[in-house]
N, CA, C and O of each residue as an XYZ file, in Angstrom:
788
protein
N       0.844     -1.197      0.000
C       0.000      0.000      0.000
C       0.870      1.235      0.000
O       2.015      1.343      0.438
N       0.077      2.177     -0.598
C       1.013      3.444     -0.908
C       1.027      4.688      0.720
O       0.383      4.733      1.768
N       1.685      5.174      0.353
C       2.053      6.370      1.836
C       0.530      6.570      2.063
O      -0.408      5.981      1.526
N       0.527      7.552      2.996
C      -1.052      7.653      3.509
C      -1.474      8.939      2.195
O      -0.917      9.888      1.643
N      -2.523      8.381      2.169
C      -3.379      9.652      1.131
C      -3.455     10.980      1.051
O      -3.630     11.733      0.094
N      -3.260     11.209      2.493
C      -3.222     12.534      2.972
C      -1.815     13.415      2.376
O      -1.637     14.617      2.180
N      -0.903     12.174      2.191
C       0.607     13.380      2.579
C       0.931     13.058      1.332
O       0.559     11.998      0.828
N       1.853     14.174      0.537
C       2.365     13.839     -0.392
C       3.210     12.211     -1.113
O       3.412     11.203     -0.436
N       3.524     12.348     -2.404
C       4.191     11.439     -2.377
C       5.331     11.000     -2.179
O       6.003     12.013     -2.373
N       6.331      9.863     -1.822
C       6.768      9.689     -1.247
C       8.296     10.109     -1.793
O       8.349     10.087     -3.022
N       9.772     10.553     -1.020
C      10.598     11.531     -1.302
C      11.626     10.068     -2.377
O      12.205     10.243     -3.450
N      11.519      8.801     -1.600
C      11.865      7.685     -2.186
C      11.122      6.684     -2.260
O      10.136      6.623     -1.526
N      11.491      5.405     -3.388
C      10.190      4.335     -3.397
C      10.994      3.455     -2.304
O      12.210      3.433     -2.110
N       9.928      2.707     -1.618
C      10.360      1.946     -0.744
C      11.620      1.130     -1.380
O      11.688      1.129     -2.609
N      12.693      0.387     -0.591
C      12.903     -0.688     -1.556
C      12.407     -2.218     -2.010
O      12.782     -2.877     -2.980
N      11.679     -2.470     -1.236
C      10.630     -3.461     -1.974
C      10.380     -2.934     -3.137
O      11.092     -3.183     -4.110
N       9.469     -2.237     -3.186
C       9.017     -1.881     -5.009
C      10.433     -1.253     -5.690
O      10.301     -1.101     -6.905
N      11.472     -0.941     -5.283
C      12.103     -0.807     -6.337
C      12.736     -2.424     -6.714
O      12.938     -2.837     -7.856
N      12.887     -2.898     -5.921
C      13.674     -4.537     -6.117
C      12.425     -4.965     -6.789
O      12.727     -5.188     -7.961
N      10.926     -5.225     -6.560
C      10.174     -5.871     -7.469
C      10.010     -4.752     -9.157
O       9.748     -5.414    -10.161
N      10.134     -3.520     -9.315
C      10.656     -3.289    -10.482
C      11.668     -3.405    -10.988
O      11.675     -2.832    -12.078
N      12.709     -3.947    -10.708
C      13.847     -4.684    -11.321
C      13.447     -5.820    -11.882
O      13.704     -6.231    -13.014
N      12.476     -6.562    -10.614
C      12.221     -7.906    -11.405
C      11.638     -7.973    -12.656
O      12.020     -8.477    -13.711
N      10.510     -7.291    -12.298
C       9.508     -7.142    -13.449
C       9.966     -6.294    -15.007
O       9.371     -6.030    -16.052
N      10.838     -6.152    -14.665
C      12.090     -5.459    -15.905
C      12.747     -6.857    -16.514
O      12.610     -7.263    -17.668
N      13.426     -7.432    -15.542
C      14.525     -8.421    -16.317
C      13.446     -9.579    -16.854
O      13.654    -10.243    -17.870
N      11.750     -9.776    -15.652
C      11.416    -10.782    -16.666
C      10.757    -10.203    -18.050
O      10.506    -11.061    -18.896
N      10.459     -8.881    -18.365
C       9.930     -8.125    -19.321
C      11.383     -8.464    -20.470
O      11.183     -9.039    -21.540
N      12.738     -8.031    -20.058
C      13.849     -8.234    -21.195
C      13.906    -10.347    -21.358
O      14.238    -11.123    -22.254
N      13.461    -10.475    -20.164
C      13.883    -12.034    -20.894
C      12.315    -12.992    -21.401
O      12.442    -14.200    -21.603
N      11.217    -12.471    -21.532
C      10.038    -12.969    -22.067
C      10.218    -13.770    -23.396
O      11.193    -13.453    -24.079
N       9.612    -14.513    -23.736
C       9.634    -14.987    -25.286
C       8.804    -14.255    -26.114
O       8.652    -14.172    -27.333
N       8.529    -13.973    -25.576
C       6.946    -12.815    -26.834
C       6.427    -11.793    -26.148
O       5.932    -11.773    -25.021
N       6.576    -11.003    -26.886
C       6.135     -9.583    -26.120
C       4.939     -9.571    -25.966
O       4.668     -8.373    -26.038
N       3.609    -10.354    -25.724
C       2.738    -10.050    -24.741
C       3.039    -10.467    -23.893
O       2.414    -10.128    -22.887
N       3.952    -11.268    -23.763
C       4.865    -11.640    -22.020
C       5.207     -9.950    -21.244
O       4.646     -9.387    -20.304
N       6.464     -9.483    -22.205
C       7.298     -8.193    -22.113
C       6.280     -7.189    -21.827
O       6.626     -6.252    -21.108
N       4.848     -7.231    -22.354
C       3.902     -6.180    -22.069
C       3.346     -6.470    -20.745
O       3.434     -5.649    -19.832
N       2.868     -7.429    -20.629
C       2.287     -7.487    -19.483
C       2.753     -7.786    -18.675
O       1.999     -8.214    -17.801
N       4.615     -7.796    -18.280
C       5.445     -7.595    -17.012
C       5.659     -6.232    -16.787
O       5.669     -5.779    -15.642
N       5.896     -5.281    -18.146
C       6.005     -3.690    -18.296
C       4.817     -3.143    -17.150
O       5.003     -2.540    -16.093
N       3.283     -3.684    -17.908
C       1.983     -2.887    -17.375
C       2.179     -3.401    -15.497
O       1.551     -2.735    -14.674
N       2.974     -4.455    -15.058
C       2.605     -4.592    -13.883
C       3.654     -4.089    -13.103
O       3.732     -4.406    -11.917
N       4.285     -3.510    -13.511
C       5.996     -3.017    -13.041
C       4.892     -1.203    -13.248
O       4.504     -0.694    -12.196
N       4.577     -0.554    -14.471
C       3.680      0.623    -14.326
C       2.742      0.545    -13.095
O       2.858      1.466    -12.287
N       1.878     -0.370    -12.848
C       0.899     -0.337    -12.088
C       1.607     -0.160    -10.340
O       1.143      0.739     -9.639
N       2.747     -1.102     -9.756
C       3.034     -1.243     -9.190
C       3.370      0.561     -8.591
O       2.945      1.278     -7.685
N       4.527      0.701     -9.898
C       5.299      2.632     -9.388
C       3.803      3.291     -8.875
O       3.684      3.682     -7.713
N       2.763      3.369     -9.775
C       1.478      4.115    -10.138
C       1.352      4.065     -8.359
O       1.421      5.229     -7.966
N       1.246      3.430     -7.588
C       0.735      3.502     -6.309
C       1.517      4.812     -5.052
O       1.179      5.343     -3.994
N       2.567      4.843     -5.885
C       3.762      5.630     -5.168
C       3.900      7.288     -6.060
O       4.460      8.263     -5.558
N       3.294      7.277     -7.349
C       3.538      8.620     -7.989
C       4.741      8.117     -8.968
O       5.390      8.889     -9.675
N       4.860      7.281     -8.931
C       6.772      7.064     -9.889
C       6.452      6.099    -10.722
O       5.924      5.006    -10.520
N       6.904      6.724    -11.885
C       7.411      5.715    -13.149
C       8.709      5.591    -13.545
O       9.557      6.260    -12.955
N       9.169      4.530    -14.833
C      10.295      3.884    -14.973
C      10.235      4.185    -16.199
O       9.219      4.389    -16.864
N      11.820      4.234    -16.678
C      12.363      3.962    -18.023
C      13.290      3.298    -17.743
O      13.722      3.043    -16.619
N      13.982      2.693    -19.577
C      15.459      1.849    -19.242
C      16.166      2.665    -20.243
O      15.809      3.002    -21.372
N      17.329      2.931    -19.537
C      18.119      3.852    -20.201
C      19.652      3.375    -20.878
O      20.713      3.363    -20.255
N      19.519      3.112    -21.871
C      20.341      2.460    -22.806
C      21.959      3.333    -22.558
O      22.182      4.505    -22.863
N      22.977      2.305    -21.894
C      24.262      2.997    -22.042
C      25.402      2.330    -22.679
O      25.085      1.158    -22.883
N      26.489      2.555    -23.045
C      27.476      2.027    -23.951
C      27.974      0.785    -23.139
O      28.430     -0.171    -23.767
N      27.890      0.740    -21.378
C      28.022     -0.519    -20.622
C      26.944     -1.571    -20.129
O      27.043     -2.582    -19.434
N      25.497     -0.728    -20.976
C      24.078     -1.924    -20.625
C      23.226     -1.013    -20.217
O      23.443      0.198    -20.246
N      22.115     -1.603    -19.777
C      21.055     -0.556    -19.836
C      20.922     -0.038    -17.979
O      21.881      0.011    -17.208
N      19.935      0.186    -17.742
C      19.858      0.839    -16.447
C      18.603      1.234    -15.882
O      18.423      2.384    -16.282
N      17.527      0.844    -15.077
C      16.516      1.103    -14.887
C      16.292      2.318    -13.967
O      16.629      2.361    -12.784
N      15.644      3.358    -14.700
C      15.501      4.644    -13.876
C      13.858      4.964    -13.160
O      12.830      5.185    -13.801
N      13.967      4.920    -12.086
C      12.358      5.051    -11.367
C      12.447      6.765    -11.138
O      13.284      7.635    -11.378
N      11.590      6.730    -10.758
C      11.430      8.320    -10.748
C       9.949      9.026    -10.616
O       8.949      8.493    -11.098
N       9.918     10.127     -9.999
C       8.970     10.905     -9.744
C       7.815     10.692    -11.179
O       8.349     10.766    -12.285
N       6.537     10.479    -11.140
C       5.826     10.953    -12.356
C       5.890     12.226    -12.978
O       6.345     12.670    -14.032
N       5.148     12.775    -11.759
C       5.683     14.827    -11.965
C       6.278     14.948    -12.649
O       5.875     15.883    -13.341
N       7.664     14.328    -13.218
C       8.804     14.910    -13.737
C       8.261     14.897    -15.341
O       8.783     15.734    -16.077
N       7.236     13.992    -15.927
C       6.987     14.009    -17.012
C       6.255     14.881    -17.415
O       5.220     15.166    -16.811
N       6.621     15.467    -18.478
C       5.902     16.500    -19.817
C       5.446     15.808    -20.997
O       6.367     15.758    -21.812
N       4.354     15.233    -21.431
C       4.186     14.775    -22.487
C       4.892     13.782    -22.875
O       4.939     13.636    -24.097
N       5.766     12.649    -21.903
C       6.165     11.498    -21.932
C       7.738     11.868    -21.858
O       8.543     10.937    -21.858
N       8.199     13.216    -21.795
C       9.135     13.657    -21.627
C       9.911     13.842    -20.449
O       9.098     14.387    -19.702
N      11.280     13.697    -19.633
C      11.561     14.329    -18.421
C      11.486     16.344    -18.525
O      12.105     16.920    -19.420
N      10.950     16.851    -17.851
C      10.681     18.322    -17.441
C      11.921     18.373    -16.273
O      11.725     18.209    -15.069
N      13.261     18.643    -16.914
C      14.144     19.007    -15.562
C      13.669     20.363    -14.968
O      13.764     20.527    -13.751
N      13.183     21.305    -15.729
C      12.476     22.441    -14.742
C      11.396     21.747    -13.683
O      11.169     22.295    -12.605
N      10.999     20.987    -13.916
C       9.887     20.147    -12.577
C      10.849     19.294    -11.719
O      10.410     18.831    -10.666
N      12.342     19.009    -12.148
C      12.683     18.417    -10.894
C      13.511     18.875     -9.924
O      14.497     19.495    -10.323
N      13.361     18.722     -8.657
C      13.733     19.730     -7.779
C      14.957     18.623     -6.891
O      15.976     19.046     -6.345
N      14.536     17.206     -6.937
C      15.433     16.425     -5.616
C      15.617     15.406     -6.586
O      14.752     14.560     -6.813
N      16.941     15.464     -7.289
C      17.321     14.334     -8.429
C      17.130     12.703     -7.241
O      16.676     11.582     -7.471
N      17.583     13.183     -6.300
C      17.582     12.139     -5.136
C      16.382     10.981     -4.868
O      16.237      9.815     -4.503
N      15.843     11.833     -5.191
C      14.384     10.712     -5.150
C      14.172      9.709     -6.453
O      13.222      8.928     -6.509
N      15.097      9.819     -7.417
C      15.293      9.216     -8.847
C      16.255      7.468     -8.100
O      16.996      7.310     -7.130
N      15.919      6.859     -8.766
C      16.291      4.968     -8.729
C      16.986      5.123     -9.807
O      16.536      5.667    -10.815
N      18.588      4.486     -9.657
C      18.630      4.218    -10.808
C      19.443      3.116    -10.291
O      20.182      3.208     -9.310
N      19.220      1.797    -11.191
C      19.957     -0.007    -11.180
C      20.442     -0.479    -12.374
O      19.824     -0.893    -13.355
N      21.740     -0.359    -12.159
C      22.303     -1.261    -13.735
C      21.526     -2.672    -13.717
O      21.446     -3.433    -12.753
N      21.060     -2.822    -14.797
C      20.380     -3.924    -15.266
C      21.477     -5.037    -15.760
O      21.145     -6.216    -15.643
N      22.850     -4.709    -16.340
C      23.926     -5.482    -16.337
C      24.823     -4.780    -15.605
O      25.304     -3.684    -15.890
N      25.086     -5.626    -14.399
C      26.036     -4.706    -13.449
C      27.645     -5.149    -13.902
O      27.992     -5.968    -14.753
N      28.388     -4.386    -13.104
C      29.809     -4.999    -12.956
C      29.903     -6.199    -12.419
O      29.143     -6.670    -11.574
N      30.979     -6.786    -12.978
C      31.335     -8.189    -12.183
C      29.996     -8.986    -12.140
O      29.705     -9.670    -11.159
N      29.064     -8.860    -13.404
C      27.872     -9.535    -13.777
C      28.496    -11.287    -13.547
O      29.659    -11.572    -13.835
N      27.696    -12.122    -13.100
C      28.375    -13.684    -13.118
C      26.720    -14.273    -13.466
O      25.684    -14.162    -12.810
N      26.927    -14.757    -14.439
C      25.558    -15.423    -15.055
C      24.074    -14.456    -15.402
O      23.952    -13.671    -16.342
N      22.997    -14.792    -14.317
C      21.852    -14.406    -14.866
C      21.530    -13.555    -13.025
O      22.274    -13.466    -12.048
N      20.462    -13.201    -13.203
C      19.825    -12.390    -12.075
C      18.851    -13.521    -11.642
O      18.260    -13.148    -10.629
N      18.443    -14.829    -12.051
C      17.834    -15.332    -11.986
C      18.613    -16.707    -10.914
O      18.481    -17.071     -9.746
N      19.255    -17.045    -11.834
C      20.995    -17.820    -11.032
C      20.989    -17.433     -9.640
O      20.495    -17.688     -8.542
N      21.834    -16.647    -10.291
C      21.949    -15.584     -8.480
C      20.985    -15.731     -7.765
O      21.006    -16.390     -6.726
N      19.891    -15.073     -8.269
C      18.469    -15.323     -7.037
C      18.333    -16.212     -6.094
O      18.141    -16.164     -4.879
N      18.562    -17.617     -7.430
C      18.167    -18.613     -6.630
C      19.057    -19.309     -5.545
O      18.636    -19.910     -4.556
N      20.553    -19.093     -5.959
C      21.368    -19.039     -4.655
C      21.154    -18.204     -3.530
O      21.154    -18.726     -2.415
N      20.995    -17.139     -3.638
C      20.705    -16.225     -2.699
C      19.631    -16.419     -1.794
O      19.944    -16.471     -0.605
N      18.527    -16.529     -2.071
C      17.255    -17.492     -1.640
C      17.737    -18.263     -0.467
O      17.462    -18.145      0.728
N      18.589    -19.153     -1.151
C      18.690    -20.645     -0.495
C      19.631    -20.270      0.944
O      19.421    -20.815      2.028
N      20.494    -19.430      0.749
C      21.271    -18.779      1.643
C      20.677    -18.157      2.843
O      20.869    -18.565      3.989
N      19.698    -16.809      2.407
C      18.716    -15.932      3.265
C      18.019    -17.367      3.769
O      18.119    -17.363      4.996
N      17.557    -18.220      3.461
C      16.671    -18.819      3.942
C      17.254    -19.790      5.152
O      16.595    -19.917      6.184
N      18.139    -20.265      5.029
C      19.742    -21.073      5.891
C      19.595    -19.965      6.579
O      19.014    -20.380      7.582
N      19.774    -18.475      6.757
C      19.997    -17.710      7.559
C      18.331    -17.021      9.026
O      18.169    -16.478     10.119
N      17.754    -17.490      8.122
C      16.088    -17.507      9.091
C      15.854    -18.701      9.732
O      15.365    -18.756     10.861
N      16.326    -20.123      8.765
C      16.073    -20.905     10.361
C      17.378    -21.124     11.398
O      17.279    -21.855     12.383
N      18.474    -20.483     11.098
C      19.695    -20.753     11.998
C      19.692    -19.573     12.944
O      19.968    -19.643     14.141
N      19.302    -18.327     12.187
C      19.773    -17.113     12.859
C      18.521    -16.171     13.176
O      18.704    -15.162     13.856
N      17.406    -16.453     12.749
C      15.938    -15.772     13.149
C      15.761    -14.648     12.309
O      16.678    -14.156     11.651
N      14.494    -14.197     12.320
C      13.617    -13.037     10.883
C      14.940    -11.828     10.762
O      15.547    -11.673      9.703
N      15.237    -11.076     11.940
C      16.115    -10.354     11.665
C      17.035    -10.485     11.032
O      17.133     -9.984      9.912
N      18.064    -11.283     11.659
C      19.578    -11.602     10.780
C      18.994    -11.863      9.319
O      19.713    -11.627      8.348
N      17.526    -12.412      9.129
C      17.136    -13.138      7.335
C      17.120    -11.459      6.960
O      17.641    -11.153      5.888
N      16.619    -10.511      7.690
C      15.954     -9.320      6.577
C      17.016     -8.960      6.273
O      17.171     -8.929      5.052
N      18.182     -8.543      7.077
C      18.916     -8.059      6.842
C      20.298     -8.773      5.372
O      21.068     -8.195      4.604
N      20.021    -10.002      5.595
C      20.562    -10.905      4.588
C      19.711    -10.654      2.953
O      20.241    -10.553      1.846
N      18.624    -10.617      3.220
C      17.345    -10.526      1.833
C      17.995     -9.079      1.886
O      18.641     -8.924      0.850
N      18.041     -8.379      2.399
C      18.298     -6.726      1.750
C      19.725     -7.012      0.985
O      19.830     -6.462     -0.111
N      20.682     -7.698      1.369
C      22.304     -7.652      0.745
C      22.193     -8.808     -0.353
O      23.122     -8.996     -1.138
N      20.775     -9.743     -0.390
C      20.784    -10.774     -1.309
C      20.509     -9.575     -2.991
O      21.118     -9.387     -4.044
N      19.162     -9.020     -2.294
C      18.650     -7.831     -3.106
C      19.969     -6.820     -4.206
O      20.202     -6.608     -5.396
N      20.460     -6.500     -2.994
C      22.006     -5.890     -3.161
C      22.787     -6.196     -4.697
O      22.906     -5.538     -5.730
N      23.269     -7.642     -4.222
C      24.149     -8.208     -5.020
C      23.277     -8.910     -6.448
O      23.778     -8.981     -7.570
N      22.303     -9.243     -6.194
C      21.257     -9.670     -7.042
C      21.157     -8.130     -8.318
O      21.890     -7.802     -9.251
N      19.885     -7.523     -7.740
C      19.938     -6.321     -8.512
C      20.919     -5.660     -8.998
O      21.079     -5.599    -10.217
N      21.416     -5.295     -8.478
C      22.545     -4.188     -8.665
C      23.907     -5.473     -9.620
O      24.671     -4.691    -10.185
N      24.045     -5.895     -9.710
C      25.276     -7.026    -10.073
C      24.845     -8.035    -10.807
O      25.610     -8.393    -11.703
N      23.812     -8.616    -10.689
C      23.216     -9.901    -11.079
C      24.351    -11.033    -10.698
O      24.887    -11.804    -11.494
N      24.633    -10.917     -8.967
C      25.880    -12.057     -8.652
C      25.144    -12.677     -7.588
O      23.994    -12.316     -7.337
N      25.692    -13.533     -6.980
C      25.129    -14.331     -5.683
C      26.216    -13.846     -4.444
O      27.418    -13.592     -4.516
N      25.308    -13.828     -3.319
C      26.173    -13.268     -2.435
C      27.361    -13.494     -2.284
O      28.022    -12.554     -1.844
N      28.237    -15.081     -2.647
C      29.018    -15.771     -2.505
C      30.389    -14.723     -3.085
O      31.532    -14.420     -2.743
N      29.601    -14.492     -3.956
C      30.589    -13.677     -4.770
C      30.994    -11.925     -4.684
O      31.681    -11.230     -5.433
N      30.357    -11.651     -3.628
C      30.315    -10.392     -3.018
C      32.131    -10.058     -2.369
O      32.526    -10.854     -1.518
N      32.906     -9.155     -2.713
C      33.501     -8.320     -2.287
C      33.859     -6.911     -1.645
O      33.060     -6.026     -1.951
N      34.841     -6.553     -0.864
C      35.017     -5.974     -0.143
C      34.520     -4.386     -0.193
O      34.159     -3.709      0.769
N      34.620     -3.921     -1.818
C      33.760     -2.887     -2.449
C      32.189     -2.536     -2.479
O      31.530     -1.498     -2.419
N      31.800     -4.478     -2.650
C      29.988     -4.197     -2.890
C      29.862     -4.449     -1.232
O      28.664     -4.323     -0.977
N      30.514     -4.717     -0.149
C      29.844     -4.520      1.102
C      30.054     -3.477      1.333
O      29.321     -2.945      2.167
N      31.169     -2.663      0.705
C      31.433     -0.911      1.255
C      30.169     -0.262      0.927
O      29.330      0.206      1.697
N      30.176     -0.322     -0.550
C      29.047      0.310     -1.221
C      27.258     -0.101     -0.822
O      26.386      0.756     -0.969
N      26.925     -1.579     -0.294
C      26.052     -1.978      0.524
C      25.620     -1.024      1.632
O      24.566     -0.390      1.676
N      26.843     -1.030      2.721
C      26.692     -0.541      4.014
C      26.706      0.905      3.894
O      25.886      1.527      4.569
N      27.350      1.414      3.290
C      26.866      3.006      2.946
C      25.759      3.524      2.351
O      25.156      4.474      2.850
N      25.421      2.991      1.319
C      24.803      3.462      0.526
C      23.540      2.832      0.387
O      22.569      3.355      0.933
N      23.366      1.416     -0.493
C      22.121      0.661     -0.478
C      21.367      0.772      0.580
O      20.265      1.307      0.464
N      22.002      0.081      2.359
C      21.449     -0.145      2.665
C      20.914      0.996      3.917
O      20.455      0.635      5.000
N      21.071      2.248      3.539
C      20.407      3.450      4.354
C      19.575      3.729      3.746
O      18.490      3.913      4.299
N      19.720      3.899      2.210
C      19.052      4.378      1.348
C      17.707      3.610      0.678
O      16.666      4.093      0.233
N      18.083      2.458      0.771
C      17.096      1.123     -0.458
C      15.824      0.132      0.834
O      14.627     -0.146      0.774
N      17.087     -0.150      2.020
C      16.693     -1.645      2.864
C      15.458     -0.544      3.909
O      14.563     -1.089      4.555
N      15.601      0.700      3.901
C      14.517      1.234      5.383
C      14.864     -0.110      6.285
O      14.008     -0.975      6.473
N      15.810     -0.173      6.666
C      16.334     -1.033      8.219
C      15.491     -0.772      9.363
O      15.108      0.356      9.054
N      15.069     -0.963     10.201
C      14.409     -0.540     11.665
C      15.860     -0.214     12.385
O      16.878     -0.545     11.778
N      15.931      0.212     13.238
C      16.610      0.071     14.856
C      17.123     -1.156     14.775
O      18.198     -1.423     14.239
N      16.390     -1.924     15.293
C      16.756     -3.341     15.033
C      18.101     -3.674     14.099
O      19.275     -3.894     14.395
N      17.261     -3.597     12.623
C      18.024     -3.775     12.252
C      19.844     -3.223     12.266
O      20.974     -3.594     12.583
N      19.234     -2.326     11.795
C      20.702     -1.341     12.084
C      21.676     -1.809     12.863
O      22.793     -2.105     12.439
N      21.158     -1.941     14.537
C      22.072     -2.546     15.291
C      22.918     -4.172     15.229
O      23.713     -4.599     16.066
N      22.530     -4.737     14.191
C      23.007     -6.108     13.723
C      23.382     -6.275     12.831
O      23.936     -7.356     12.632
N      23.309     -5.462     11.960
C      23.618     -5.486     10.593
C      25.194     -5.955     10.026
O      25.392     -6.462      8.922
N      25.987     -5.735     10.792
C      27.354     -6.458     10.412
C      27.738     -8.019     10.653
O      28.385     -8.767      9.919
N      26.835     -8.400     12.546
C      26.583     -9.497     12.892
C      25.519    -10.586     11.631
O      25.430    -11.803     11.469
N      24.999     -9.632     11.091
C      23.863    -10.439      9.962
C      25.045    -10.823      8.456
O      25.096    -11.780      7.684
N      25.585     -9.972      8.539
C      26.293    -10.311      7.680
C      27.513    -11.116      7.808
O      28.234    -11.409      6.854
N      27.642    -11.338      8.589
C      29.009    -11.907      8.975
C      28.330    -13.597      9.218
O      28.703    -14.765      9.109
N      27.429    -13.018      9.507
C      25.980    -14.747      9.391
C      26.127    -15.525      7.905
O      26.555    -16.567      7.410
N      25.483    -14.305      7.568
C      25.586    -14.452      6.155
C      26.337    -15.580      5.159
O      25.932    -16.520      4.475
N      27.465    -15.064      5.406
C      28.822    -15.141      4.745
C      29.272    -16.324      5.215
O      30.108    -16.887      4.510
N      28.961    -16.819      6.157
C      29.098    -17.859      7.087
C      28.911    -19.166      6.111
O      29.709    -20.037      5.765
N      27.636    -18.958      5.833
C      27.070    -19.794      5.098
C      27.247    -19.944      3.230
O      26.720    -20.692      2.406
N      28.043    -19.061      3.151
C      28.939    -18.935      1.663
C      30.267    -19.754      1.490
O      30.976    -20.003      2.465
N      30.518    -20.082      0.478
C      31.878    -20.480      0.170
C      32.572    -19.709     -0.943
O      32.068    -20.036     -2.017
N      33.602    -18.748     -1.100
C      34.520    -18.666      0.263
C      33.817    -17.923      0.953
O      32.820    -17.395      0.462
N      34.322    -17.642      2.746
C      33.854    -17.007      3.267
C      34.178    -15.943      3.438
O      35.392    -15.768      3.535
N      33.306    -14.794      3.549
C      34.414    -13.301      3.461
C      34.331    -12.693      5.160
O      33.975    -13.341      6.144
N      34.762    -11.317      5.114
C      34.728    -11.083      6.581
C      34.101     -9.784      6.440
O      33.880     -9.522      5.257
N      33.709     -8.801      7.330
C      32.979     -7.743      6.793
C      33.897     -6.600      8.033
O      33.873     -5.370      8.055
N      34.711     -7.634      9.043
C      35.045     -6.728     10.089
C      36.314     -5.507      9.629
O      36.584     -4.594     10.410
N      37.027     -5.648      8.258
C      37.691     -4.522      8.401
C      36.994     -3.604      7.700
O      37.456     -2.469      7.585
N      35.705     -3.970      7.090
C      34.544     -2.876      6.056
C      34.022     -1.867      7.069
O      33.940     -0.676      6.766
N      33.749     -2.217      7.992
C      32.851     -1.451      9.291
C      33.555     -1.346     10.177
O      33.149     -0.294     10.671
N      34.562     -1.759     10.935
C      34.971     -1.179     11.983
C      35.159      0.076     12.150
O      35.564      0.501     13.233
């Protein structure tokens, strides 16, 4: 459900809906027939529609890139940079990331299997916090956590996950312990303690 009715819309999309418009992107690029590709497009539209934000994919010389973004900002199907005021509130996810290793789909399903090892060993918390860095490396990379380095946990813990995961308290306060869970359960195993200390 979208912010309350009353208050404007929202300054960022949660990251749930931005991670399920990723999905609904890569299964739209990998469909066999474009009434597949259409009707992952219309449900990836419908989804932003609840929040005020729509998507484009923005074609670059290293792959494309999914940009969410304010509706407002459009003029006649156009971006209106005179209407945008907080570029900040704009999503943007390489759709082929760096250090890409197979499919987004691959990955997933390792990742899955991992977060899920991590909810019945380590309980809901340590899992959310694992599903937000599965999200992470998934979206953003199309890799499996396994394959996560010392850069994508820098760039994780700074950035993604203040910005993308909305952590609770909770979370926050475990978040290295979750990961260090995590990783536990990866081969090789990495360490996260000289990323955060």
């Amino acid at each position: 459900m979208a912010d309350d009715p009353d208050t404007d819309a929202p300054e960022k999309l949660p990251a749930s809906t931005v991670d399920e418009a990723v999905r609904l992107t890569r299964l739209a690029r990998n469909a066999v027939d474009e009434n597949e590709a259409a009707a992952h497009r219309e449900r990836r539209a419908a989804r932003l529609e609840e929040y005020g934000f729509t998507a484009r994919v923005r074609e670059e010389e290293n792959g494309e890139t999914l940009v969410c973004h304010p509706a407002e900002w459009l003029e006649d199907g156009v971006v209106d940079f005179t209407a945008v005021e907080n570029t900040d509130r704009a999503t943007e996810v390489p759709l082929s990331g760096r250090g890409e290793q197979g499919t987004w789909e691959d990955a997933e399903a390792e990742n899955r299997t991992i977060v899920e090892a991590v909810r019945e060993q380590d309980g809901a918390i340590h899992a959310k916090n694992a599903r937000a860095f599965a999200d992470f490396m998934g979206n953003h990379y199309a890799a499996p956590i396994a394959d996560a380095r010392a850069t994508h946990i820098q760039e994780a813990l700074r950035e993604y996950y203040p910005r993308n995961a909305w952590p609770t308290d909770e979370q926050w306060a475990v978040v290295v312990e979750s990961l260090r869970r995590t990783f536990e359960k990866t081969e090789p195993r990495q360490s996260v303690d000289s990323e955060t200390g």
